[in-house]
C-alpha angles and dihedrals in degrees: 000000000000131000119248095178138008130210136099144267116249106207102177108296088347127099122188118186109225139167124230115228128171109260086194142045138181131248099193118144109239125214129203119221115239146181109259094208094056114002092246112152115248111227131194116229119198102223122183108241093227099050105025093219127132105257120211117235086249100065093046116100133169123281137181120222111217117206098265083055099255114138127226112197118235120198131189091252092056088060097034087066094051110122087244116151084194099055091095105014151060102230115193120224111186141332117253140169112270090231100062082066109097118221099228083072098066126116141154119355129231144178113212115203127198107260099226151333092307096043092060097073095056090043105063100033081069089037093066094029085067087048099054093039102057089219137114116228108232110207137162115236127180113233132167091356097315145099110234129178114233143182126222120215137158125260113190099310098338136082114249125192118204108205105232131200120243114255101244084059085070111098119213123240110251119165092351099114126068120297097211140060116258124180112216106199125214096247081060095054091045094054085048102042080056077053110057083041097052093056090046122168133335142209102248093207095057087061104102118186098246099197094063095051083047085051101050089038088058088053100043089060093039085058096052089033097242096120127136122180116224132228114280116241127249117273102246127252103269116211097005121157119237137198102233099192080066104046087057094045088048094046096053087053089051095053096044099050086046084064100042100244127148113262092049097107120105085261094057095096122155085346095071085065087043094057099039081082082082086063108038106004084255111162121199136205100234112232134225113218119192129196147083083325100065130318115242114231106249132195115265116257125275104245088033093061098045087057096050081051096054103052096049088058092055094038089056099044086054083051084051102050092044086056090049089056089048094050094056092043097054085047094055086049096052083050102053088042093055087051096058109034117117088045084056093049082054095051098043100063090051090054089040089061093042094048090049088047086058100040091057091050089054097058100043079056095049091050090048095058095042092064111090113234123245112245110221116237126249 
């Protein structure tokens, strides 16, 4: 790869001579700009506003333009002069947790490599003193006719710098946010919190840009003249109100049946959040729907239920009283029984004669006037 800046890396008393290469490039598909009527390119001169000629890259330098307009040249050696400790080299200031770096700060990426045989001792004695640290290194470097501020920090086995923004170029978040107050409930955490398991991890190298595949696939036909254009898509719905109870239920089906789990069909409902636990230990609030689809059974009312309550127990203390009369009656009855009892036993076997007499000359009765009678003859 090839150098971009040379200098070195002073690491207390410690210099280590390094070479800065790009640790990032972009892929973007660049267009030209033409002339429709034609296809010529269109080109941009850079003419001087006195003269009005075309001025070659070799006779423009750098100027600054004072507020009344006027313009004071600047050369590089006028920069290259400047009592800067940074000019030439990457000076660390301090050694920090990476997390206490906040992401907004980061800028271009870098690999720095020992620039030759002397330089590899140094190198990766920092190299392994960041390892087993567990810190990035923050230092101030001077690159393209600035100052930056930039963190070491190790890459496999190389030293990587971030180049990081200074704090006062990060803007502070004013009215971004939201203006007005939203309450998030728990069962909405819950279906996000399946979400975010369900889609679980991926493998950051098997993510591709797919616009720019579309792009050189539509100029690949267009050069063969093969192209056909596709239909456009449908301008989406603008301001339309979601459920979003729904969204988040869909959208776990969605997940799981991308992945091919159990609980991603169109029936999965409520239960595909509930089963994406397996995936992420998520656990989920289950949720009654109700509508056309199946009414959800719902607690009584709260004045409905104290006055059930209430009733019962009424109903039951005149049950209990009733009971309480019963009981003292059927003890007065065993009393007076006990009392007359062997006149009862007397009485009894008379009664008992009398009622067997009857009985016989009932059925005697009964037998006679069940036999038909004989009719005489003429």
């Amino acid at each position: 790869m090839r150098s971009i800046w040379n200098g070195a890396i002073s690491f207390g008393l410690v210099s280590i001579p390094i070479k800065l290469v790009n640790a990032t490039e972009s892929h973007s598909i660049s267009f030209r700009q033409i002339h429709l009527a034609d296809g010529g390119r269109i080109r941009y001169r850079k003419v001087c506003e006195l003269d009005g000629e075309e001025v070659p890259g070799a006779e423009i330098g750098k100027g600054y333009e004072e507020a009344d307009g006027s313009v004071i040249p600047i050369t590089d050696e006028d920069l290259a002069q400047l009592p800067l400790a940074t000019a030439k080299t990457i000076e660390i200031m301090s050694f920090v947790p990476a997390e206490e770096i906040d992401p907004l700060q980061m800028d271009a990426a870098y690999y720095l490599a020992a620039n030759g045989a002397t330089a590899a001792k140094p190198y990766t004695l920092l190299r392994e003193a960041l390892k087993r640290s567990r810190k990035v290194a923050i230092a101030k470097y001077a690159l393209r006719g600035r100052e930056r501020l930039g963190m070491l920090r190790v890459v496999d086995d190389v030293i990587a710098m971030h180049g990081l923004l200074w704090p006062d170029e990060i803007r502070v978040p004013e009215g971004v946010a939201p203006d007005v107050e939203v309450t998030v409930r728990d069962a909405e955490l819950d279906l996000a919190d399946a979400l975010m398991a369900t889609l679980g991890e991926v493998e950051m190298t098997s993510l591709h840009d797919d616009y720019r595949d579309a792009v050189e696939a539509m100029i690949a036909a267009k050069a063969g003249g093969a192209f056909e254009p596709a239909e456009a898509p449908g301008k989406p719905a603008g301001g339309q109100v979601i459920d979003l109870m729904a969204a988040l239920e869909k959208s776990v089906r969605a997940a799981k049946a991308s992945r091919g789990e159990a609980g991603g069909g169109a029936d999965g409902g409520v239960d595909a959040a509930q089963d994406s636990a397996a995936g992420g230990g998520a656990e989920v609030t289950p949720m009654r729907r109700g509508g056309a689809g199946g009414k959800a059974s719902t607690a009584p009312k709260s004045v409905g239920g104290k006055k059930s309550t209430a009733a019962s127990a009424k109903k039951t203390a005149a049950a209990a009283k009733t009971a309480s009369a019963a009981s003292k009656k059927k003890a007065t009855t065993a009393k007076s029984g006990a009392a007359g009892k062997s006149g009862a036993a007397a009485k009894s076997g008379a009664t008992k004669s009398t009622s067997a007499a009857s009985a016989k000359k009932a059925a005697a009765g009964a037998k006679k006037a069940a036999t038909p009678r004989k009719r005489s003859s003429a």
